[in-house]
ZAMI-594563 format. One line per field, with one value per atom (N, C-alpha, C, O): residue number from 1; z negated, x, y; residue in one letter. Coordinates in steps of 0.05 Angstrom, whole numbers, padded with zeros to 5 digits. Example, Ala and Ser with C-alpha at 12.3 -4.5 7.8 and 13.67 -1.06 7.14 Angstrom:
2
resi <- 1,1,1,1,2,2,2,2
up <- -00156,-00156,-00156,-00169,-00142,-00143,-00157,-00161
east <- 00264,00246,00264,00285,00257,00273,00258,00268
north <- -00114,-00090,-00066,-00066,-00045,-00021,00001,00023
resn <- A,A,A,A,S,S,S,S
//
This chain:
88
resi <- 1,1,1,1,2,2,2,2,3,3,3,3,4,4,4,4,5,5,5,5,6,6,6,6,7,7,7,7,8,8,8,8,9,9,9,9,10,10,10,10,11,11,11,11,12,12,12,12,13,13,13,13,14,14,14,14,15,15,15,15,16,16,16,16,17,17,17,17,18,18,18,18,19,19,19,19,20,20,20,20,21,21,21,21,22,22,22,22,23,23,23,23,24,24,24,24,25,25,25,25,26,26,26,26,27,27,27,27,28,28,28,28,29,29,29,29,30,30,30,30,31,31,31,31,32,32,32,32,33,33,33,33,34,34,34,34,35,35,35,35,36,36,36,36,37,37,37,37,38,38,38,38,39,39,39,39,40,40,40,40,41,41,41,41,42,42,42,42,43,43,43,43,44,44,44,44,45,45,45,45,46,46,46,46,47,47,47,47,48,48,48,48,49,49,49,49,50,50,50,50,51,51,51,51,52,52,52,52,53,53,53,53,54,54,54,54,55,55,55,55,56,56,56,56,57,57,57,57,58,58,58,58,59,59,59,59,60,60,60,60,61,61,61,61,62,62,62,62,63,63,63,63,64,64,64,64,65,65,65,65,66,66,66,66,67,67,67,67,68,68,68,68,69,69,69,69,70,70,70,70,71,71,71,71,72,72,72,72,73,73,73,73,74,74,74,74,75,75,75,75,76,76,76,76,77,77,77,77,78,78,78,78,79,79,79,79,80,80,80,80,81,81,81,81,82,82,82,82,83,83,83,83,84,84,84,84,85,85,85,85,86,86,86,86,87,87,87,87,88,88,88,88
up <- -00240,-00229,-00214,-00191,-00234,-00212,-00191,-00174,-00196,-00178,-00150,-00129,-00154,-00129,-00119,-00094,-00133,-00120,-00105,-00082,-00114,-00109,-00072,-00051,-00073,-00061,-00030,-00008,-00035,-00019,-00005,00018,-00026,-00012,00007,00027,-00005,00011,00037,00053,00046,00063,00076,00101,00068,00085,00090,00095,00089,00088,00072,00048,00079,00059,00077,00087,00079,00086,00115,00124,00127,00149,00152,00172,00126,00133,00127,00105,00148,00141,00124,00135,00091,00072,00079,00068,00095,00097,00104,00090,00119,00130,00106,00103,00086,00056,00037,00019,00040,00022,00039,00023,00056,00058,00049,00046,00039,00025,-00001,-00016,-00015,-00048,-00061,-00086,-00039,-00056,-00059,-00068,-00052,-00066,-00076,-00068,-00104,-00121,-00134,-00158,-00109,-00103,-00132,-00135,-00150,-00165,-00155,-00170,-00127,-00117,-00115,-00107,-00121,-00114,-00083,-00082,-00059,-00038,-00036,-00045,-00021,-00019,-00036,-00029,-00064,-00091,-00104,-00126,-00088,-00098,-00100,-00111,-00085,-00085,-00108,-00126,-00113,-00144,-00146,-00126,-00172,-00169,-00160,-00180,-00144,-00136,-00157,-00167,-00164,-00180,-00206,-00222,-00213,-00235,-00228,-00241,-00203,-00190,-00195,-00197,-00200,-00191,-00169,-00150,-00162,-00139,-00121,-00103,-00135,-00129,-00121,-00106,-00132,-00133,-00114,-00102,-00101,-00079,-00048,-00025,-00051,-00035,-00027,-00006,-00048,-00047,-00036,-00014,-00045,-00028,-00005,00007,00006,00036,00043,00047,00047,00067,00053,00061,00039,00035,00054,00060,00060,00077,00100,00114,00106,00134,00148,00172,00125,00130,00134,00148,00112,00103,00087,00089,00061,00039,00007,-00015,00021,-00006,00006,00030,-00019,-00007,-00015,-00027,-00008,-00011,00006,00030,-00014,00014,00035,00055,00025,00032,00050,00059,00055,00070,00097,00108,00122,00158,00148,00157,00129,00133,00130,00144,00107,00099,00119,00120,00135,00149,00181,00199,00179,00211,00214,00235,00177,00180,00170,00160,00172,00168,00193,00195,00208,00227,00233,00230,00243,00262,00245,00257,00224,00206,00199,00192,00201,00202,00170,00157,00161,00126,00118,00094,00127,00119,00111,00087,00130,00126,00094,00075,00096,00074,00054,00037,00051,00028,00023,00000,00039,00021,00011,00002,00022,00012,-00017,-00029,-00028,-00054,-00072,-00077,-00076,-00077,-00104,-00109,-00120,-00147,-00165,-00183,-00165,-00190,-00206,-00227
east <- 00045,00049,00076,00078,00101,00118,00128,00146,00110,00114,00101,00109,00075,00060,00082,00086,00092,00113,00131,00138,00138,00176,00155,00167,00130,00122,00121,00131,00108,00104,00135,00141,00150,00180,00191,00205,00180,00198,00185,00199,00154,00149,00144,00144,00141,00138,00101,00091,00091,00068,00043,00048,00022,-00003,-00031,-00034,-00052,-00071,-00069,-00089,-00049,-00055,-00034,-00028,-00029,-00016,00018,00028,00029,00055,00075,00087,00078,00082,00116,00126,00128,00162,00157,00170,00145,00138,00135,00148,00117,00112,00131,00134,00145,00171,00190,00208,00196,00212,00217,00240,00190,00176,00176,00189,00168,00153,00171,00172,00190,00211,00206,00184,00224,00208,00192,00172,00202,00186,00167,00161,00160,00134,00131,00111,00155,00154,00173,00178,00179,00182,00165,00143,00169,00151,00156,00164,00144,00155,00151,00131,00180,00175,00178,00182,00178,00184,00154,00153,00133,00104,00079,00057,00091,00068,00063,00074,00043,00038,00057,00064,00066,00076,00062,00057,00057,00043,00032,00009,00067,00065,00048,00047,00037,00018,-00010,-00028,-00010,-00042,-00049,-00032,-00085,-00086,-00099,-00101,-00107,-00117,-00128,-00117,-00154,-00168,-00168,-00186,-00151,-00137,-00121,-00123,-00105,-00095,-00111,-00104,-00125,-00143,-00162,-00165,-00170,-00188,-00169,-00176,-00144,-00135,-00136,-00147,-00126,-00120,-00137,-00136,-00161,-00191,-00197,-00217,-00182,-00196,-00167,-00170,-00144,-00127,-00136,-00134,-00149,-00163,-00176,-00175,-00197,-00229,-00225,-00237,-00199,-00194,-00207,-00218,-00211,-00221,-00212,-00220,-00188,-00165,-00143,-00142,-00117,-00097,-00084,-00062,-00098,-00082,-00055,-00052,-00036,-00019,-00006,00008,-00014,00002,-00018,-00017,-00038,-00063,-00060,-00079,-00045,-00040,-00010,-00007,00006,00025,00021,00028,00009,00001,-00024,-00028,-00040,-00068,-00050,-00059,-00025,-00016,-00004,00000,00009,00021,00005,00016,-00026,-00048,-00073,-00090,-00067,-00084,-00093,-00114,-00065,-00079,-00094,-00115,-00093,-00105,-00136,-00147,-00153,-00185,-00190,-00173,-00203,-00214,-00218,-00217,-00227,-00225,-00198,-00193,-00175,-00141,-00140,-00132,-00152,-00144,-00158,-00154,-00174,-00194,-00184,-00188,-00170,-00158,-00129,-00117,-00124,-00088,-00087,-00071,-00093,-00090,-00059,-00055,-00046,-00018,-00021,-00008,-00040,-00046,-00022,-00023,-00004,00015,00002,00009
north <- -00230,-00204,-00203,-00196,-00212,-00211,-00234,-00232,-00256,-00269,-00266,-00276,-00248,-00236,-00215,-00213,-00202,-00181,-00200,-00193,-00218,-00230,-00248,-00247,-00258,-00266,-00246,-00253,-00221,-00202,-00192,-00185,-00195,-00190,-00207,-00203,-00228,-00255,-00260,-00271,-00254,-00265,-00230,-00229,-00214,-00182,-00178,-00156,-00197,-00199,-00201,-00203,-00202,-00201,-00194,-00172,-00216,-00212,-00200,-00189,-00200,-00189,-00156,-00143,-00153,-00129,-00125,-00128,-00117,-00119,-00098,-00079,-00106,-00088,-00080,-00061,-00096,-00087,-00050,-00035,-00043,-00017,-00001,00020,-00011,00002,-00003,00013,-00025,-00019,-00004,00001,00005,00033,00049,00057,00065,00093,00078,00093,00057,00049,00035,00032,00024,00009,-00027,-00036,-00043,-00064,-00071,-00083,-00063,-00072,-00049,-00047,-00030,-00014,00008,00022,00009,00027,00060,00079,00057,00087,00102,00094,00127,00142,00168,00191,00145,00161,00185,00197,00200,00223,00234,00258,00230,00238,00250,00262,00243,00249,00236,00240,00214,00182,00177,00189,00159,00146,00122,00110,00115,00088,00060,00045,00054,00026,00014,00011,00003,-00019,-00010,-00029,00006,00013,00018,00029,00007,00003,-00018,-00036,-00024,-00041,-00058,-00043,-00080,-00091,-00065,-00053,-00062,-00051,-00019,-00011,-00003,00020,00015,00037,00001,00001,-00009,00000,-00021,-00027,00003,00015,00006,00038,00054,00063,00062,00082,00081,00099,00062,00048,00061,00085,00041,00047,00081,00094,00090,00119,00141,00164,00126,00138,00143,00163,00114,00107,00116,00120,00125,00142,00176,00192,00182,00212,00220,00242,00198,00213,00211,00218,00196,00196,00209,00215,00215,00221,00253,00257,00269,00294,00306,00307,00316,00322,00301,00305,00277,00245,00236,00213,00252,00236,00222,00211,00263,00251,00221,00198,00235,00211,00177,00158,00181,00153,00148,00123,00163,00153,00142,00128,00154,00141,00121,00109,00108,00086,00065,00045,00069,00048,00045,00028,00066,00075,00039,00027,00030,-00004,-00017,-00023,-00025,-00035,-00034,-00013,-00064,-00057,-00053,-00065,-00044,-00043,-00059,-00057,-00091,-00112,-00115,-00112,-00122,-00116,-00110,-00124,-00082,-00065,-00065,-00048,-00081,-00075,-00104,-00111,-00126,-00148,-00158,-00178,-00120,-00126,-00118,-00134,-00107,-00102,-00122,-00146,-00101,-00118,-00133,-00153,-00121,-00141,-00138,-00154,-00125,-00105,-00104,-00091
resn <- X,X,X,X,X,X,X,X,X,X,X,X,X,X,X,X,X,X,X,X,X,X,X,X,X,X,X,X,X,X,X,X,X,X,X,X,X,X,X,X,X,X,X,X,X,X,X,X,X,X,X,X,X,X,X,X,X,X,X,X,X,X,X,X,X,X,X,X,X,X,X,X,X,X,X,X,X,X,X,X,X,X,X,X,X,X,X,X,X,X,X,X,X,X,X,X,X,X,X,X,X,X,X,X,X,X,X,X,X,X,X,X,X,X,X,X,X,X,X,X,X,X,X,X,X,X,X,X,X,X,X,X,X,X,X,X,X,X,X,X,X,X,X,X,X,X,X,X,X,X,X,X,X,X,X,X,X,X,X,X,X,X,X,X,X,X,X,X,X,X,X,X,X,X,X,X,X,X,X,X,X,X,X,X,X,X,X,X,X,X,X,X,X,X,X,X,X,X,X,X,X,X,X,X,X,X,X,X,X,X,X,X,X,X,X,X,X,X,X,X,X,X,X,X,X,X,X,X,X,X,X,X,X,X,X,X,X,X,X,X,X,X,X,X,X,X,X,X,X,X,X,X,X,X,X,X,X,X,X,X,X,X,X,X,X,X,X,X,X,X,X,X,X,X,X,X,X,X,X,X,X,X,X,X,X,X,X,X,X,X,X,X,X,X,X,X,X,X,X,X,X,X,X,X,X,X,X,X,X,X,X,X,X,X,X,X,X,X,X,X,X,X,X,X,X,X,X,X,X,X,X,X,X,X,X,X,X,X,X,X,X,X,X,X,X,X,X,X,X,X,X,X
//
């Protein structure tokens, strides 16, 4: 687990998607909670992060975090996102 984190740090990447942008708002080690109302990442798992994504994407996850988080995934195809799953 935390070597997949220390991994994701070191190279900013994953599957295609570039998480430096997402550690801004989550923190490194993805236990921020952006904005002060995000979930903690790091207590997701694979799959729970993956699902949000493509549900940011679509507009059917999310809540008040939905237009923000749906514009800083907009480029990204659901393949991308359905194989980033940061695995925390």
């Amino acid at each position: 687990m935390k070597s997949l984190i220390l991994l994701l740090i070191t190279t900013g990447i994953w599957a295609g998607v570039n998480v430096s942008g997402c550690m801004s708002c989550h923190g490194t080690d993805w236990s921020s909670k952006a904005l002060g109302v995000s979930k903690d990442v790091s207590k997701m798992t694979k799959q729970e992060v993956s699902d949000a994504l493509v549900g940011y994407k679509n507009g059917s996850y999310g809540g008040q975090m939905k237009n923000l988080m749906r514009d800083q995934i907009y480029k990204y195809s659901v393949e991308d996102l359905n194989n980033t799953g940061i695995g925390i």
